[in-house]
C-alpha positions as CSV (number, residue, x, y, z in Angstrom):
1,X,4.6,13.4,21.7
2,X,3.6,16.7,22.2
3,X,2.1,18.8,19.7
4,X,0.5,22.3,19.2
5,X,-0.7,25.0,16.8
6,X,0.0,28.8,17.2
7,X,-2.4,31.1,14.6
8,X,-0.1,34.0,13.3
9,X,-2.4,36.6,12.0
10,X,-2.2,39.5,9.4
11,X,-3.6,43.0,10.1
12,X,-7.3,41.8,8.9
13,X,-7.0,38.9,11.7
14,X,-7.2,36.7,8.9
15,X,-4.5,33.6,10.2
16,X,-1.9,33.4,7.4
17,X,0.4,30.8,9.4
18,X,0.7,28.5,12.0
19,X,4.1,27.8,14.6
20,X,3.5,24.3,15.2
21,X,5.6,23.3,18.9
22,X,6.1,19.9,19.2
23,X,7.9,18.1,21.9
24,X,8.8,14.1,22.1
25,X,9.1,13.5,25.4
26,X,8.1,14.4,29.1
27,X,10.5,15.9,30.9
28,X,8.9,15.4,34.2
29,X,9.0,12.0,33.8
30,X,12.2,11.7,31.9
31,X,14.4,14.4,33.5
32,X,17.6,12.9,32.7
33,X,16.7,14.4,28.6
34,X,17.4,17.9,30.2
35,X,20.6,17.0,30.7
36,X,22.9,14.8,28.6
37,X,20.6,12.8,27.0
38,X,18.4,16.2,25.7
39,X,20.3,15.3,22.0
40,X,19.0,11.8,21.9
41,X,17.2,11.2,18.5
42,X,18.6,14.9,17.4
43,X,18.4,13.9,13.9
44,X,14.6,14.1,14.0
45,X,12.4,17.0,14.0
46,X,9.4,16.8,15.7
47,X,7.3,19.6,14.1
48,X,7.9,17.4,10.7
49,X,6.6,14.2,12.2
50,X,4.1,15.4,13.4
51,X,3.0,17.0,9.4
52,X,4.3,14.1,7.7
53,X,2.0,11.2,10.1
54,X,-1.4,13.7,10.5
55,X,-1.1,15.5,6.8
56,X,-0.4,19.1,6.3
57,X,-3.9,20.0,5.1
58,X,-5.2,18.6,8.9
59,X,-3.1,21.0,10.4
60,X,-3.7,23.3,8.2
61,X,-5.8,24.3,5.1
62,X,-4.2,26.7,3.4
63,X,-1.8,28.6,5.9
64,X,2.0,28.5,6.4
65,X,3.1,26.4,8.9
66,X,6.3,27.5,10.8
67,X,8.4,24.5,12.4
68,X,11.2,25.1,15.1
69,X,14.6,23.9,14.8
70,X,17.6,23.3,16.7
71,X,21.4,24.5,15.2
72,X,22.1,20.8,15.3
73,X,18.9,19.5,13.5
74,X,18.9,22.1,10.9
75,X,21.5,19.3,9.4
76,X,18.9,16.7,9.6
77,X,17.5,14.7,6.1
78,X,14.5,17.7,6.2
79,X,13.0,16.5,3.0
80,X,12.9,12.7,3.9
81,X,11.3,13.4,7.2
82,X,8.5,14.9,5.4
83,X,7.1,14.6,2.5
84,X,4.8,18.2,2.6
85,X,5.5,20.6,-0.2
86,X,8.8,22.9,0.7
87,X,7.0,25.8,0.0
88,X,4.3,24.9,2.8
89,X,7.0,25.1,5.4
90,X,8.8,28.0,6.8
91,X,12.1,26.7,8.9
92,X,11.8,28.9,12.2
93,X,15.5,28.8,13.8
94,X,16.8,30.6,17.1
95,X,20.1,32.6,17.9
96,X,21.7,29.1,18.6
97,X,22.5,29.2,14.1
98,X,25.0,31.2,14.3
99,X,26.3,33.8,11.0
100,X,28.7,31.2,10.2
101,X,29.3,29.9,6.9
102,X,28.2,26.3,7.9
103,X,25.2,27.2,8.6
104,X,24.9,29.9,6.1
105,X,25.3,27.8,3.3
106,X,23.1,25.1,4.8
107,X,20.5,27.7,4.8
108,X,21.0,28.6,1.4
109,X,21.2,24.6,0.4
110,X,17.6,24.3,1.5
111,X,16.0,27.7,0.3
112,X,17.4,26.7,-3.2
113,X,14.8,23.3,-2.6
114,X,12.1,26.1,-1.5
115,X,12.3,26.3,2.0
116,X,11.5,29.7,3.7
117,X,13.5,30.9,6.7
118,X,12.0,32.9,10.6
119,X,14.5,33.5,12.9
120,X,13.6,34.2,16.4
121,X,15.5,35.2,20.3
122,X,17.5,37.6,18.1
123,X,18.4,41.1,20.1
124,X,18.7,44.6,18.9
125,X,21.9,44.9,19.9
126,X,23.0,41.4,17.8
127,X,20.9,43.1,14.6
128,X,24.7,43.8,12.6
129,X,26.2,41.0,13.9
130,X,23.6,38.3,12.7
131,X,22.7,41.0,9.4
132,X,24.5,38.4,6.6
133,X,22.1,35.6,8.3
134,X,19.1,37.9,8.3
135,X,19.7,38.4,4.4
136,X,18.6,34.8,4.1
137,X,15.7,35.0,6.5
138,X,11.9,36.1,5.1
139,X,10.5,36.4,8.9
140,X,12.3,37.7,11.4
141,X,10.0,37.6,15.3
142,X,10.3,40.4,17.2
143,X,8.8,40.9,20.7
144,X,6.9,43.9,20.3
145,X,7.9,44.7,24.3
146,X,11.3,45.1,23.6
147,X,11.4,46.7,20.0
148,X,11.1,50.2,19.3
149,X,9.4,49.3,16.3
150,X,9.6,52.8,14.3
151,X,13.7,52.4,14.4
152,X,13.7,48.8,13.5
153,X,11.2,49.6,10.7
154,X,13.8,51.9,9.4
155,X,16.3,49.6,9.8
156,X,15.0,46.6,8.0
157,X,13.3,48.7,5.3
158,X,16.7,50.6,4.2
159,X,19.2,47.3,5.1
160,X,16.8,44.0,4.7
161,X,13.9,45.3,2.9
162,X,12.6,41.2,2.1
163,X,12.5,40.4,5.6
164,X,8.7,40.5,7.1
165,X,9.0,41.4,10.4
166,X,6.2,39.3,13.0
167,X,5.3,40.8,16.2
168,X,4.6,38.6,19.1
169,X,3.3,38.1,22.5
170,X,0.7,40.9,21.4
171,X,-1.4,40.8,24.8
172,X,-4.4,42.4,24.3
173,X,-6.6,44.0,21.5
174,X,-6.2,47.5,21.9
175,X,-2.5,47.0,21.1
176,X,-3.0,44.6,17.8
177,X,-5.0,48.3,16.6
178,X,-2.0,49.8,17.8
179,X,0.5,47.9,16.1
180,X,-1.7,47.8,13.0
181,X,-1.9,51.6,12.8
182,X,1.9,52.1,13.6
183,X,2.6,49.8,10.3
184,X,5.9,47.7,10.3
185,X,4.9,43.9,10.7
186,X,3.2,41.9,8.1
187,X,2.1,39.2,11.1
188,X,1.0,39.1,14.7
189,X,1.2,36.6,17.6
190,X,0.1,36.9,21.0
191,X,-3.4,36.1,23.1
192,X,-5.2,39.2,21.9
193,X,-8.1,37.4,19.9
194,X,-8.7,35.3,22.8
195,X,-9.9,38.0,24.6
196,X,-13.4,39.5,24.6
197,X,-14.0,43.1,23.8
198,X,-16.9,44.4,26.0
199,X,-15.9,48.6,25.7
200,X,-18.5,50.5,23.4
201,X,-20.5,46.8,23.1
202,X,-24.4,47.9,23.7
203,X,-26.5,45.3,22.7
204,X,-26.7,41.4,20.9
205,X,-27.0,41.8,17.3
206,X,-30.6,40.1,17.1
207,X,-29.5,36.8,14.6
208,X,-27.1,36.1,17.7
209,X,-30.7,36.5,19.7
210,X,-32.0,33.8,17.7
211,X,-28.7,31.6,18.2
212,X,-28.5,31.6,21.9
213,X,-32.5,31.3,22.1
214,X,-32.2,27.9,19.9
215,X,-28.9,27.0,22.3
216,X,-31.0,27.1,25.5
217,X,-34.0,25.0,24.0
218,X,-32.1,22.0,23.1
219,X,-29.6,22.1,26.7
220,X,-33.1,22.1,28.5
221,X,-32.8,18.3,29.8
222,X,-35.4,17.2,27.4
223,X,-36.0,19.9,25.0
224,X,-39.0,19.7,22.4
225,X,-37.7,18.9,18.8
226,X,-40.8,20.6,17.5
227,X,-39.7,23.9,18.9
228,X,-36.0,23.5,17.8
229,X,-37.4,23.1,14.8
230,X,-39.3,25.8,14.6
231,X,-36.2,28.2,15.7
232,X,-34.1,26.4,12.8
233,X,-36.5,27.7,10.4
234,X,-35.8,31.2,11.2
235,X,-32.4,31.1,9.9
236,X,-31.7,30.1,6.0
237,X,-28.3,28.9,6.7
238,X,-28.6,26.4,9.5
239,X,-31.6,25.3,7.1
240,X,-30.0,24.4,4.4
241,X,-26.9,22.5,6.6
242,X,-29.4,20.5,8.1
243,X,-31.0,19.5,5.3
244,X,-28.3,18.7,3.5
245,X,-26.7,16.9,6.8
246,X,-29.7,14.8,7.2
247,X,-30.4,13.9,3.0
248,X,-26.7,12.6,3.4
249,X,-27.3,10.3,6.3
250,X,-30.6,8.4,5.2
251,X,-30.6,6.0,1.7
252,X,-33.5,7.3,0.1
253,X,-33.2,11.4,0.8
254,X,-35.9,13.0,0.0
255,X,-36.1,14.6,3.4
256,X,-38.0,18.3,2.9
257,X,-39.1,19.6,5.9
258,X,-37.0,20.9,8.8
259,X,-40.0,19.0,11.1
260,X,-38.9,16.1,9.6
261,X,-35.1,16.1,9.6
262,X,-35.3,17.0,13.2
263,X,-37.2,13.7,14.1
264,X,-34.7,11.7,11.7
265,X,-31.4,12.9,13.9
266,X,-32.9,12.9,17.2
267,X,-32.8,14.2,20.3
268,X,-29.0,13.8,21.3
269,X,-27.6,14.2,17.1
270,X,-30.1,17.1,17.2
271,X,-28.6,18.7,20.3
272,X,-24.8,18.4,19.1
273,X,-25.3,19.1,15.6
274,X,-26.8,22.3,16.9
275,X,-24.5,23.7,19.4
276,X,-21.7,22.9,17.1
277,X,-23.6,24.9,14.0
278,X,-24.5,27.6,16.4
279,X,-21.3,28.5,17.6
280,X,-19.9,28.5,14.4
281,X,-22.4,31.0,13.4
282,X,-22.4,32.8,16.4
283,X,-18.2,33.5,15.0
284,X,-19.3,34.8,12.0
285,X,-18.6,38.7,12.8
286,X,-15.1,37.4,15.0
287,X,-12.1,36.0,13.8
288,X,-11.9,32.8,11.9
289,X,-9.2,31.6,14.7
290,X,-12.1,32.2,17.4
291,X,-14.4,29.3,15.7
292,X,-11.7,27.0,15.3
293,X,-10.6,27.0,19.1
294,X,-13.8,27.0,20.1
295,X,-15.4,23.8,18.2
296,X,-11.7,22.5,18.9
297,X,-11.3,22.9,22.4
298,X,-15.0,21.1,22.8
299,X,-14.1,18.2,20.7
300,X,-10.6,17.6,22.6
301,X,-12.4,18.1,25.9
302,X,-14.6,14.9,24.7
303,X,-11.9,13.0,23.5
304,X,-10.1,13.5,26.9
305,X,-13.2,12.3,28.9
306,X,-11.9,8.8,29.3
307,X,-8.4,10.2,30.5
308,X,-10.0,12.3,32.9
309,X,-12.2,9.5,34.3
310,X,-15.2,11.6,33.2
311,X,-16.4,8.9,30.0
312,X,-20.2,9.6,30.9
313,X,-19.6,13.3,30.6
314,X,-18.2,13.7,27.4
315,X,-21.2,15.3,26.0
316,X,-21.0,17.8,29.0
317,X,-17.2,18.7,27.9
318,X,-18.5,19.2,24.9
319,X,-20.6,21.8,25.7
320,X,-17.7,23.4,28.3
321,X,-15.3,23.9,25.2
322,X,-17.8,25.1,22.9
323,X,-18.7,27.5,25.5
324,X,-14.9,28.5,26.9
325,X,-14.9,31.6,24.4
326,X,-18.3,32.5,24.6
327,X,-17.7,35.8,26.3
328,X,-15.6,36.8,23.1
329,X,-18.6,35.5,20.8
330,X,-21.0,37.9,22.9
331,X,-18.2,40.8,23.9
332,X,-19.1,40.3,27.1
333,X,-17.4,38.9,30.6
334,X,-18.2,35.5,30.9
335,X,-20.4,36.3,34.2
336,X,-22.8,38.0,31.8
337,X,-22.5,35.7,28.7
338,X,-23.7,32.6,31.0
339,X,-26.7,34.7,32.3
340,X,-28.1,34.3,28.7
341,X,-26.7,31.2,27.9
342,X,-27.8,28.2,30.1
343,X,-25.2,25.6,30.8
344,X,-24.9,23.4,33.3
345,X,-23.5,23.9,37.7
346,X,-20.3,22.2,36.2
347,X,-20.0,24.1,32.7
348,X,-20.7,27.3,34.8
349,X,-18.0,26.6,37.8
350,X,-15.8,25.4,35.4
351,X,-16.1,28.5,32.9
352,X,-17.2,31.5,35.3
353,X,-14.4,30.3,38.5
354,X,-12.1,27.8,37.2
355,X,-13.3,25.2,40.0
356,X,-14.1,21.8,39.6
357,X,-13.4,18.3,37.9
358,X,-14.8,20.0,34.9
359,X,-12.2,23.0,35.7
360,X,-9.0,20.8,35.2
361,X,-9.7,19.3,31.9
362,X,-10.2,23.2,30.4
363,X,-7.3,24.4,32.0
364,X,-5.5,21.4,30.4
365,X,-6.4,22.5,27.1
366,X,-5.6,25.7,27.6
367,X,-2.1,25.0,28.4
368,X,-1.9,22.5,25.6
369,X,-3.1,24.8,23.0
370,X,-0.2,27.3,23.8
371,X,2.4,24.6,24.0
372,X,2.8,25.3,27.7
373,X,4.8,21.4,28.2
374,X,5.9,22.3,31.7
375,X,2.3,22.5,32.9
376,X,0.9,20.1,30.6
377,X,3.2,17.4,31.9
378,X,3.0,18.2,35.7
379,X,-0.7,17.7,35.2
380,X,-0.4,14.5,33.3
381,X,1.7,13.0,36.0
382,X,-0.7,14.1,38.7
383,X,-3.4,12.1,36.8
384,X,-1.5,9.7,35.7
385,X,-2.1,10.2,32.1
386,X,0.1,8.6,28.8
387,X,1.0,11.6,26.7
388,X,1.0,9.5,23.3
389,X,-3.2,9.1,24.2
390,X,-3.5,13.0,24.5
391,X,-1.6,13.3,21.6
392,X,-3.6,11.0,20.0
393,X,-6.3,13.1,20.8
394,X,-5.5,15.9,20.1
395,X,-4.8,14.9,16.3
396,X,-8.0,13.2,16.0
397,X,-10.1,16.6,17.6
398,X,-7.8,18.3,14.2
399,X,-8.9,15.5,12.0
400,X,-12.9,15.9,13.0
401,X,-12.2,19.7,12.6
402,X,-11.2,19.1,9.3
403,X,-13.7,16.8,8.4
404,X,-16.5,19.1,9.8
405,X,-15.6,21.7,7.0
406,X,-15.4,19.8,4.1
407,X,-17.9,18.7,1.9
């Protein structure tokens, strides 16, 4: 199984929703499913599984979750495939359901048990054709590319005023401000926030200063835990989460100085718990989409060690997917972010050229991350990697996610 969650953001780039692509089997390996045998197991939709065996509040706290289906499994048992509340889920269907009345009144079947509908690959030109299955739709995705969006804002405001129109494969930025000024969608979609924004950027706010200062003291090969300490104390926050970290972990508490709770962790707790703390603070002022792939591209990169034949340098990933946005944390290109960061030869080949062993287990994630199952599976089969173990994975980097946020 393949599995993997899209953010869709509103015009605060708060995320509000998630498209979650999931995909059973690898075609690479199985080609004969692209053929005739592409409708084995139709019945079952994999987007659901996957909610119903990992939990809907793994995936996701509190957002929407979109989940692709077929014209054929639109028919399946939806509700006994998962048990997640109806009005969690927002059935995301394709130009395959046509504006016939079998599928019409299936559609209407499952909003009356609370469902919400998207439809997506819809043209302009196929707008009045499709308009009595749009009336049942509450998202319909447009690609902003193609959609003069002033007209279609006219034409969904005076004929389907409900429907919330999302706007996707928003490339950059400067066009999500664009958009957002324009008015007309209610959601965005696209690689925009996973690019750094380095025009009219002058200088590091100084509590990021203090961040990347306490960042290079404990990578130093053996850092002093009396001068970590001593930078923890400058910041209220990571006080308090260490304390509080620390009290939990020993039976008596009663831990009170930060001197202190640094000697009970350690060296190598000290120097994880800190670089995932500091890059979550280092996030505050982006979006909260730009923590979350960070700390999870860092914890999948460990998990994936052992696939990779890299076990011993799990802690090393670690650092290389904390680090993969870090030129979006600082607005700066990734050349200058590493100057005042110090990682590693392999972090920095891997991050700054995209060369090295270290190189092919972030361009992994990367492709993973947008559901890219072409590339993912050619580079499983050239490792000779067992997609269930990613996949595995992959829901257990969610599940420590998750875990790291509540109390």
């Amino acid at each position: 199984m393949f599995a993997a969650l899209l953010p869709l953001f509103d015009e605060k780039m708060a995320v509000k929703a998630f498209s979650l692509f999931a995909q059973r089997e690898n075609f690479l390996l199985n080609p004969f499913l692209l053929g005739t045998g592409a409708n084995s197991g139709v019945g079952q939709i994999n987007g659901l599984e996957v909610i119903e065996n990992t939990g809907i509040k793994t995936l996701a706290d509190d957002a929407d979750i979109f989940v692709a289906v077929t014209d054929i499994s639109l028919f399946a048992d939806i509700e006994a495939q998962c048990k997640a509340p109806s009005s969690r889920i927002v059935i995301l269907i394709d130009n395959s359901v046509k504006p016939e009345d079998v599928f019409m009144n299936r559609i209407k079947d499952l909003r009356a048990k609370g469902y919400r509908f998207a439809i997506r690959k819809i043209n302009v030109s196929d707008f009045e054709n499709y308009r009595i299955l749009l009336e049942l739709m509450d998202f319909i995705l447009l690609d902003y590319k193609r959609i003069d969006i002033t007209k279609a804002r006219v034409y969904f405001t005076k004929l389907l005023p409900n429907i919330k129109l999302v706007a996707t494969n928003v490339d950059s930025q400067e066009v999500f401000d664009d958009l957002v000024k324009e008015g007309g969608y209610t959601l965005y979609e696209g690689d925009f926030y996973r690019l750094p924004v380095t025009k009219g950027v002058e200088e590091i706010a100084p509590v990021k200063v203090t961040y990347i200062e306490l960042l290079n003291v404990v990578n130093d090969v053996d850092f002093d835990l009396t001068k970590a300490a001593d930078i923890i104390g400058r910041d209220t926050a990571l006080v308090v989460s260490l304390l509080k970290m620390v009290n939990r972990m020993t039976v008596n508490g009663g831990i009170t100085t930060i001197r202190h709770a640094a000697a009970m962790l350690g060296q190598k707790e000290l120097k994880k718990w800190i670089n995932t703390a500091v890059a979550e603070k280092l996030c505050d002022d982006k979006p909260g989409e730009v923590t979350r792939i960070s700390l999870l591209r860092a914890k999948f990169a460990e998990n994936l060690a052992p696939l990779f034949d890299m076990a011993g340098q799990s802690s090393e990933l670690f650092l290389m997917g904390l680090f993969s946005v870090l030129d979006i944390i600082l607005d700066k290109p990734m050349d200058e972010a590493l100057i005042m960061v110090k990682v590693s030869k392999p972090i920095e080949s891997a991050l700054l050229r995209s060369k090295g062993d270290f190189a092919e287990v972030l361009e992994f994630i990367k492709a993973y991350e947008v559901a890219d199952w072409t590339e993912v599976s050619r580079r499983m089969v050239i490792k000779n990697i067992d997609m269930d173990k990613v996949y595995e994975q992959y829901l257990e980097s969610l599940k420590w996610y998750r875990d790291l946020f509540s109390e």
